[in-house]
C-alpha positions as CSV (number, residue, x, y, z in Angstrom):
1,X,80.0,109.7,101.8
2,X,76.3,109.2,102.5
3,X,74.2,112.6,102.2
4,X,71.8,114.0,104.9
5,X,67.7,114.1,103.3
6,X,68.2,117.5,103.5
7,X,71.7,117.4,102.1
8,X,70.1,115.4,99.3
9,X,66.8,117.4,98.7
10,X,68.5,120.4,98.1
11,X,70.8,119.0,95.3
12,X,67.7,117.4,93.7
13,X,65.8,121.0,93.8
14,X,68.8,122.9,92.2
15,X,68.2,120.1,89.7
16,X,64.6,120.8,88.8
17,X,63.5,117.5,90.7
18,X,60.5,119.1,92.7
19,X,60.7,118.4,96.5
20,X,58.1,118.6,99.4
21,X,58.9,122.7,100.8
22,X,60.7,121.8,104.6
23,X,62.3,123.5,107.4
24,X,65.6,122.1,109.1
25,X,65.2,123.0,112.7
26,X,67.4,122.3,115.4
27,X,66.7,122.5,119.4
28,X,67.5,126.0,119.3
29,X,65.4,127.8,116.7
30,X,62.2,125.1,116.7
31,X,60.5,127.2,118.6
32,X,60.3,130.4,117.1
33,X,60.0,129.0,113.3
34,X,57.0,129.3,111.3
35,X,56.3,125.7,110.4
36,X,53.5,123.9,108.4
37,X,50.9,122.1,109.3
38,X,50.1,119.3,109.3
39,X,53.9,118.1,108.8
40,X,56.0,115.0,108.6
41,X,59.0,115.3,110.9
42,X,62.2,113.8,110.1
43,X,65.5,113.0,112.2
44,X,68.3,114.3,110.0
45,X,71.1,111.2,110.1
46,X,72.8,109.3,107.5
47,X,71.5,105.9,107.5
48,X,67.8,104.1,106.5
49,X,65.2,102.6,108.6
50,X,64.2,105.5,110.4
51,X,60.6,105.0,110.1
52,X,60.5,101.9,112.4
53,X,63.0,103.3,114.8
54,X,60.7,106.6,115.0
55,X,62.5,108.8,113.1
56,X,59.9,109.9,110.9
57,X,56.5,111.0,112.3
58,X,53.4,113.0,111.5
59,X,51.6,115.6,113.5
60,X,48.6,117.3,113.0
61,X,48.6,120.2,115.1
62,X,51.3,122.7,116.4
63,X,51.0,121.1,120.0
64,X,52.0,117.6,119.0
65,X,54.7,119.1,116.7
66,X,56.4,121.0,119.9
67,X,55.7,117.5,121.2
68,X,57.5,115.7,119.1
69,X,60.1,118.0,118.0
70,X,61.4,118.0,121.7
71,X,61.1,114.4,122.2
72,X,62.9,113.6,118.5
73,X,65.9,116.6,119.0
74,X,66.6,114.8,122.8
75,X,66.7,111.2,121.5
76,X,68.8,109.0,119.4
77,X,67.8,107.3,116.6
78,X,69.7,104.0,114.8
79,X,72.5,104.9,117.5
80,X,72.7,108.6,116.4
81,X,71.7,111.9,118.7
82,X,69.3,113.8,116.7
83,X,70.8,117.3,116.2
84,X,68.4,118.4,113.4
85,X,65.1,117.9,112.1
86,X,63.8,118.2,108.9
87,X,60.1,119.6,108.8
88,X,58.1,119.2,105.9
89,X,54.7,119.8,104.3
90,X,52.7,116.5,104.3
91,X,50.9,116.1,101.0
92,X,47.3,115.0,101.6
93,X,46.6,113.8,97.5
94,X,48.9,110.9,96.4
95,X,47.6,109.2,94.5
96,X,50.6,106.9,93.4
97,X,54.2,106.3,94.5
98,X,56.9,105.0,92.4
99,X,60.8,104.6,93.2
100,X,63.8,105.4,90.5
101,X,67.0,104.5,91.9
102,X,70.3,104.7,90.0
103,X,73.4,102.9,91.1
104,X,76.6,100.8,89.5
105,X,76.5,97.2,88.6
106,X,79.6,95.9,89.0
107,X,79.6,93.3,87.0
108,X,78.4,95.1,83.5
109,X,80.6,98.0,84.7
110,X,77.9,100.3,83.8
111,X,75.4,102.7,85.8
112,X,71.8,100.9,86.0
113,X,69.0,102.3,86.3
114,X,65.8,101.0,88.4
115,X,62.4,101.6,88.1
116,X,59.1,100.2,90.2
117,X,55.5,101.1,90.6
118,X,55.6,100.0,94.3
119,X,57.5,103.2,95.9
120,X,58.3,103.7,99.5
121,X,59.2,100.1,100.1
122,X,63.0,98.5,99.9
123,X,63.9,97.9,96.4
124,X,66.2,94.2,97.5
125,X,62.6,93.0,99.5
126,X,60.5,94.1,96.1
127,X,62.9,92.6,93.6
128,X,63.2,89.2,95.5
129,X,59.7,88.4,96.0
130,X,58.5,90.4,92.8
131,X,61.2,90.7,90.1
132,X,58.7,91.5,87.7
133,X,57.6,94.6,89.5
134,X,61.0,96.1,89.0
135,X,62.3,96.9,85.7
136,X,66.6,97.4,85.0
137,X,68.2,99.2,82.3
138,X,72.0,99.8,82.0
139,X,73.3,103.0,80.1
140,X,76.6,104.8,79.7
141,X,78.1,107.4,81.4
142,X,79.1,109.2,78.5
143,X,74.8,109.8,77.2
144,X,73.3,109.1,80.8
145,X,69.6,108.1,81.3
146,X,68.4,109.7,77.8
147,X,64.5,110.9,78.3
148,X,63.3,107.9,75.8
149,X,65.5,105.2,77.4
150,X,63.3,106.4,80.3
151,X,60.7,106.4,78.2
152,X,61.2,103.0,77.4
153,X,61.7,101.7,80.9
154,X,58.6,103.3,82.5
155,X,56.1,102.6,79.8
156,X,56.9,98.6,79.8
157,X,55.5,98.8,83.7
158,X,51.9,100.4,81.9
159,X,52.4,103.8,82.5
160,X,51.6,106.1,79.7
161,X,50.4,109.9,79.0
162,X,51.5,112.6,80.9
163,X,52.8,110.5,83.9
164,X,55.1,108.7,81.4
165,X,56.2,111.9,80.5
166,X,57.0,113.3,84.2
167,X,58.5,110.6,85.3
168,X,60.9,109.7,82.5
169,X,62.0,113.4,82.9
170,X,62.9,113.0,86.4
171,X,64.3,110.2,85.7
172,X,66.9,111.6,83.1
173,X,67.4,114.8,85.6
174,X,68.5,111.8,88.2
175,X,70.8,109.9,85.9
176,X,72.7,113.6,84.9
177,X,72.7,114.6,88.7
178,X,73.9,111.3,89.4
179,X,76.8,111.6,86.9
180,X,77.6,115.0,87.6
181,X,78.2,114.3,91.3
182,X,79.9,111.6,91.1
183,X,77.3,109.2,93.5
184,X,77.3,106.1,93.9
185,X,74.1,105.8,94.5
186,X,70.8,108.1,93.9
187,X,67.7,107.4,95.0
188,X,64.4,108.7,95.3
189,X,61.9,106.4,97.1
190,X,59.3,107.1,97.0
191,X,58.3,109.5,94.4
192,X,54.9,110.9,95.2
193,X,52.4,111.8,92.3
194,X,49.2,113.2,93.2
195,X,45.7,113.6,92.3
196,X,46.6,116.4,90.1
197,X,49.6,114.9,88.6
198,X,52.1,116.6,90.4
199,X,54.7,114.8,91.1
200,X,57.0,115.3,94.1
201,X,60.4,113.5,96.2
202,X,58.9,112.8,99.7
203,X,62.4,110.6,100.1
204,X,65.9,110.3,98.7
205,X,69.2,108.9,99.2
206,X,72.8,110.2,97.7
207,X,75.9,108.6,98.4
208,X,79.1,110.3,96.6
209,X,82.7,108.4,95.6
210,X,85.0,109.7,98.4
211,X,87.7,109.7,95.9
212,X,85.6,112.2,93.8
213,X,84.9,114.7,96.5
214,X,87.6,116.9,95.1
215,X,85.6,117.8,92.5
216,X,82.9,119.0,94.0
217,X,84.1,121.5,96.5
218,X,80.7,122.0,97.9
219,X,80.1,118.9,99.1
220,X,83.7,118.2,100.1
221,X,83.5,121.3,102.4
222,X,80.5,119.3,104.4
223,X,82.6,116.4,104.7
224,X,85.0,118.8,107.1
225,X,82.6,120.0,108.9
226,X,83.1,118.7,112.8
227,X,79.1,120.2,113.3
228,X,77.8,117.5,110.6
229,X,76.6,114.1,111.7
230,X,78.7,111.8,109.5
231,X,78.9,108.0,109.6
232,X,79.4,105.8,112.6
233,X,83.0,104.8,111.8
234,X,85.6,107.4,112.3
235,X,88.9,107.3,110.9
236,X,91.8,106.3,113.6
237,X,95.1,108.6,113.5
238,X,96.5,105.5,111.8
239,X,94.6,106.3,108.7
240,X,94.8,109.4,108.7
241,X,98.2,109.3,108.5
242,X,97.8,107.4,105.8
243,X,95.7,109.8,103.8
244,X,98.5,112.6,104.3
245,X,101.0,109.8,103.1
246,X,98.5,109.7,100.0
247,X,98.8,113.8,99.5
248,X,102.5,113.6,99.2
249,X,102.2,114.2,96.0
250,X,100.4,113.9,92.8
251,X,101.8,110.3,91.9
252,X,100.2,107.3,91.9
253,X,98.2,105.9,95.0
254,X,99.7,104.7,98.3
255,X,97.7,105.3,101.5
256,X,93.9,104.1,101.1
257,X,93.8,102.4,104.0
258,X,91.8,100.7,106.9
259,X,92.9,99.6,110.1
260,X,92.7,96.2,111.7
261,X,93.3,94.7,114.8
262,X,96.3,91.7,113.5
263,X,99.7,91.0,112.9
264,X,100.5,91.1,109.4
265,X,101.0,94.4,107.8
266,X,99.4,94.5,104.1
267,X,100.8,96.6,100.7
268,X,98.4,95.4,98.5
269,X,96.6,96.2,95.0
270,X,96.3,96.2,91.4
271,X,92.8,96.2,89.9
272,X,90.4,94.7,92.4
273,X,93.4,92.2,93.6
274,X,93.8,94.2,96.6
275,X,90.4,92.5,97.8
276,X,91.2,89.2,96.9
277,X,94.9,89.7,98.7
278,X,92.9,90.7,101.8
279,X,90.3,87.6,101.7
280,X,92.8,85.3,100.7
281,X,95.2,86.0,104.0
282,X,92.0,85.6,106.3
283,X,91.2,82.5,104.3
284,X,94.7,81.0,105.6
285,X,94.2,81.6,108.9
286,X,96.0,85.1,108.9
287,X,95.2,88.1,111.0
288,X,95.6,91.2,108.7
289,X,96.8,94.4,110.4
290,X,95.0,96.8,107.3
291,X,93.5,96.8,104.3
292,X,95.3,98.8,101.8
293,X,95.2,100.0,98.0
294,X,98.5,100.7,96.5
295,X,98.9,101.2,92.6
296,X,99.4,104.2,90.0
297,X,103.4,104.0,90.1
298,X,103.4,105.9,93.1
299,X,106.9,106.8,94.3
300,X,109.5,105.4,96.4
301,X,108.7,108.7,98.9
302,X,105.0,107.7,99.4
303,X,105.8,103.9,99.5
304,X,108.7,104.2,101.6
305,X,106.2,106.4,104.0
306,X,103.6,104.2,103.9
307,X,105.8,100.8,104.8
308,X,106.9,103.0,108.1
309,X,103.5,103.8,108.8
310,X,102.6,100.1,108.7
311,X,105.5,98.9,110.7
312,X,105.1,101.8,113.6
313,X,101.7,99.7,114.4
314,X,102.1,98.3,117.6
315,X,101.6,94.6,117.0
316,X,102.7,93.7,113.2
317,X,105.3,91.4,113.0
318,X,105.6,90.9,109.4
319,X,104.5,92.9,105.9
320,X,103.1,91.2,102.8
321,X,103.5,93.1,99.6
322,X,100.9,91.4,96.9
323,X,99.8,92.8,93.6
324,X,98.4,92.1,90.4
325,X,100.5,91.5,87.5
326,X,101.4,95.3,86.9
327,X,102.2,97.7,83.6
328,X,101.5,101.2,85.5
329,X,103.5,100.6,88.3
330,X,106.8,100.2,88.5
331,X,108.5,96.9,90.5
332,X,111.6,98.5,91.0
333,X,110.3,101.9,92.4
334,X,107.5,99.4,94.8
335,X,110.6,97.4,95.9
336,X,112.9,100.3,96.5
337,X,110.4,102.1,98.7
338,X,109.3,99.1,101.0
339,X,113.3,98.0,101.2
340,X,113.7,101.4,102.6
341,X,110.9,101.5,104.8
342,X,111.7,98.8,106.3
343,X,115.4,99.7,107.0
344,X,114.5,103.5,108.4
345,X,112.0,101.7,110.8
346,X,115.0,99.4,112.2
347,X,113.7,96.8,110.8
348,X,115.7,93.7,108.4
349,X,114.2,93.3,105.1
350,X,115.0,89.5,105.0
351,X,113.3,88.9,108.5
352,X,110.4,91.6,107.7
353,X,109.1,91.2,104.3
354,X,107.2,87.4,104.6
355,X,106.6,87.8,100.8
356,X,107.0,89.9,97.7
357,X,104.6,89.6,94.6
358,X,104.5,92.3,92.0
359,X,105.5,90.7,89.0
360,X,105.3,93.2,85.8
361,X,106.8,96.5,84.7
362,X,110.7,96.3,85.6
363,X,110.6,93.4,87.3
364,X,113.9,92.1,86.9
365,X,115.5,95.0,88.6
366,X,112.8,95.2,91.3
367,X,113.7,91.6,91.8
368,X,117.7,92.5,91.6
369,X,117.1,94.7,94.9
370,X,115.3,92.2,96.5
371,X,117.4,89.7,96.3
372,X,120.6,91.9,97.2
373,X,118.4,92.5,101.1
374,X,118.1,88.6,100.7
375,X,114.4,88.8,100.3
376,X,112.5,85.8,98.4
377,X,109.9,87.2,95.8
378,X,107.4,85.4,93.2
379,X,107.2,86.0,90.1
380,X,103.9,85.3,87.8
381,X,104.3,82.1,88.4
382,X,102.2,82.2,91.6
383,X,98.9,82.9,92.0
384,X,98.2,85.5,94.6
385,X,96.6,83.2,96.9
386,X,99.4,81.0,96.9
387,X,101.8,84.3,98.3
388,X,99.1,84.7,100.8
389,X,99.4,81.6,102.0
390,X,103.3,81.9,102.1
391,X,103.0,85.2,104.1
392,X,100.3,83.4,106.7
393,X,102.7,80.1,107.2
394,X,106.1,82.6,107.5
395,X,104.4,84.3,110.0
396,X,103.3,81.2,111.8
397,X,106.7,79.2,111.3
C-alpha cells in the first residue's frame, strides 16, 4: 500500500522528523482556508513524477493560488482526478538537499539504507551515472539504523559538525519508523537544510507490506476507505473472493492471488517458487489464469475453496499444482483439498489436474490419494520447470 505525501508527512511528524507546516484542501473548503504564502501546491495521489506532469507548483500571491487550486482540483494528474491538495509553506533558505531512503535488498535479506548529497533527484538516475555520490549500508531489523551507523554513513560523503549530527538523527528516526510500520519502502527526498541549519522533509514516500496492515489498525482503516485515492489496479471479485477464502481461518495461506486473462489455473508456492512456477509456465508457451501463493499447511477447507474458486473462472481448462519441496505443509492435506475441489466443481481429477508437484512432508500418502483419482504426480525428482512444462504440453495435447 503506497501512502499519500500527506498520509506520509504526518507519520514522519509524530516521529519527530520535522515537516514543511501544510494544509490539505479539497474543492470544497479552498476557499475559505487561511493558507500561506507564498506556497508550494501539491496534487495529493499515490504515485511519483508529479512535478513534470504539473502536480506540484508554486505561487506567489493569493490570486495565482485560487488560480491554481481550481485548475489542479478539476484536473487529472498521472491518470488520477485530483481530489485534494496539499498546501505548504515554501522555504525560501535551503541551503542544501540531501535524500535518505530506506528499503529491502533482496538479495542480502536485510533493510539498506541510502544516503546522497544530491537530494530531490531519482536515486536509480544518481546511482547509475554517479555511484560514488550514493553511499549503502545494510543493518538488521532487530537494532535498526543505530545513530553512529548513521553516523558512519553520512560523514564518509564529507559532512561533519552539527549537520552530521541532524541528519544521522533523522536518519535513525527513519530506519525505526520504517521498522515499526512495517514499509517497504521510506523515503525522504529531498531533505531540505537551510541557512540556519534547520533541517526539514519537503518530500517523502511510504509504502507499507499489505500483509502487515493488520498491525497497524490506523493505516489499515485508510486502506477501506472508498473516499481515499488508492492505486490504479483494483481488485476483481475474483480476488476478492479469494482473500475471504484466505480469512477462513487462521491456518496457513491459500488465497493471495491475482487474476489473469488464460487457461490454466495455478496453486502454486513454497518460498519464492511460486514466482518461478508462474515464469516458468509463460516460458513454455502457457497462458496462466492467476498468480497464486499457497503455503503454511493451510487446510483442506481453504484449499478445497480455493481449487473451486479457480475452476468457476470462465475459461480454465486445466489446474497446475506446483510447489517447493515442502516441511510446513502437508502433501496429503494439499492433495485432499484440491481432489475435493475439483470433484464439488463437477469436475474429474484425472482429466483436471495437468500436474501435481509437492513433494515433502507426507508425501507418500498425498501421493496414495492421487493415485487412487488416477492423477500422475512428481516427486523431487523433477525440477519445477520441468512440471511446468508438463502442465503447458497436457494442456496443449
Amino acid at each position: 500500500m503506497r501512502l499519500l505525501e500527506c498520509e506520509s508527512k504526518g507519520i514522519l511528524a509524530k516521529k519527530g522528523i520535522p515537516v514543511p507546516s501544510g494544509v490539505l484542501v479539497s474543492r470544497n473548503d479552498f476557499k475559505r482556508l487561511e493558507l500561506p504564502i507564498p506556497a508550494i501546491l501539491k496534487a495529493q495521489i499515490p504515485i511519483g513524477g508529479r512535478q513534470k506532469a504539473g502536480g506540484v507548483v508554486d505561487v506567489r500571491d493569493k490570486k495565482e493560488m485560487e488560480t491554481k487550486l481550481e485548475q489542479m482540483l478539476s484536473s487529472r494528474v498521472r491518470g488520477y482526478r485530483v481530489h485534494e491538495v496539499l498546501v505548504e509553506e515554501k522555504l525560501m533558505d535551503i541551503s542544501e538537499e540531501f535524500y535518505l531512503g530506506i528499503t529491502y535488498d533482496t538479495v542480502a535479506k536485510l533493510p539498506v539504507a541510502i544516503f546522497s548529497r544530491e537530494g530531490g533527484v531519482d536515486i536509480e538516475e544518481l546511482a547509475r551515472k554517479n555511484p560514488e555520490s550514493v553511499k549503502k549500508r545494510h543493518f538488521s531489523i532487530r537494532t535498526g539504523l543505530q545513530e553512529f551507523m548513521a553516523r558512519e554513513m553520512i560523514s564518509s560523503m564529507g559532512i561533519t559538525g552539527k549537520s552530521l549530527l541532524g541528519l544521522s538523527n533523522i536518519f535513525s528516526l527513519l530506519s525505526e519508523l520504517f521498522l515499526e510500520n512495517d514499509a517497504t519502502v521510506a523515503e525522504i527526498n529531498p531533505l531540505a537544510q537551510t541557512i540556519g541549519g534547520k533541517r526539514v522533509a519537503l518530500d517523502c514516500h511510504l509504502e507499507i507490506d499489505d500483509d502487515a496492515l493488520f498491525r497497524n489498525r490506523s493505516i489499515a482503516d485508510k486502506a477501506k476507505d472508498s473516499r481515499r485515492i488508492g492505486g490504479k489496479r483494483k481488485q476483481s471479485d475474483f480476488e476478492k473472493k479469494a482473500v475471504e477464502i484466505d480469512s477462513m481461518d487462521q491456518r496457513g495461506v491459500a488465497g493471495r492471488l491475482i487474476e489473469f486473462d488464460g487457461n490454466l489455473g495455478l496453486i502454486i508456492g513454497g518460498g519464492g517458487a511460486s514466482l518461478t512456477a508462474f515464469d516458468a509456465v509463460l516460458r513454455h508457451g502457457g497462458r496462466p489464469a492467476n498468480y497464486c501463493e499457497i503455503g503454511g499447511n493451510p487446510s483442506v477447507l481453504k484449499t478445497k475453496e480455493l481449487t473451486k474458486l479457480i475452476l468457476s473462472k470462465p475459461g480454465v481448462e486445466k489446474i497446475a499444482v506446483i510447489m517447493n519441496i515442502v516441511s510446513n505443509t502437508r502433501v496429503d492435506l494439499m492433495a485432499r483439498g484440491v481432489i475435493k475441489g475439483i470433484m464439488e466443481a463437477g469436475r474429474v481429477p484425472s482429466e483436471t489436474l495437468a500436474v501435481f508437484r509437492i513433494p515433502g512432508a507426507w508425501e507418500e500418502e498425498g501421493f496414495k490419494i492421487l493415485s487412487k483419482y488416477g492423477v500422475d504426480y512428481c516427486d523431487r525428482t523433477v525440477s519445477i520447470d520441468e512440471a511446468a512444462r508438463r502442465a503447458v504440453e497436457k494442456l496443449t495435447s
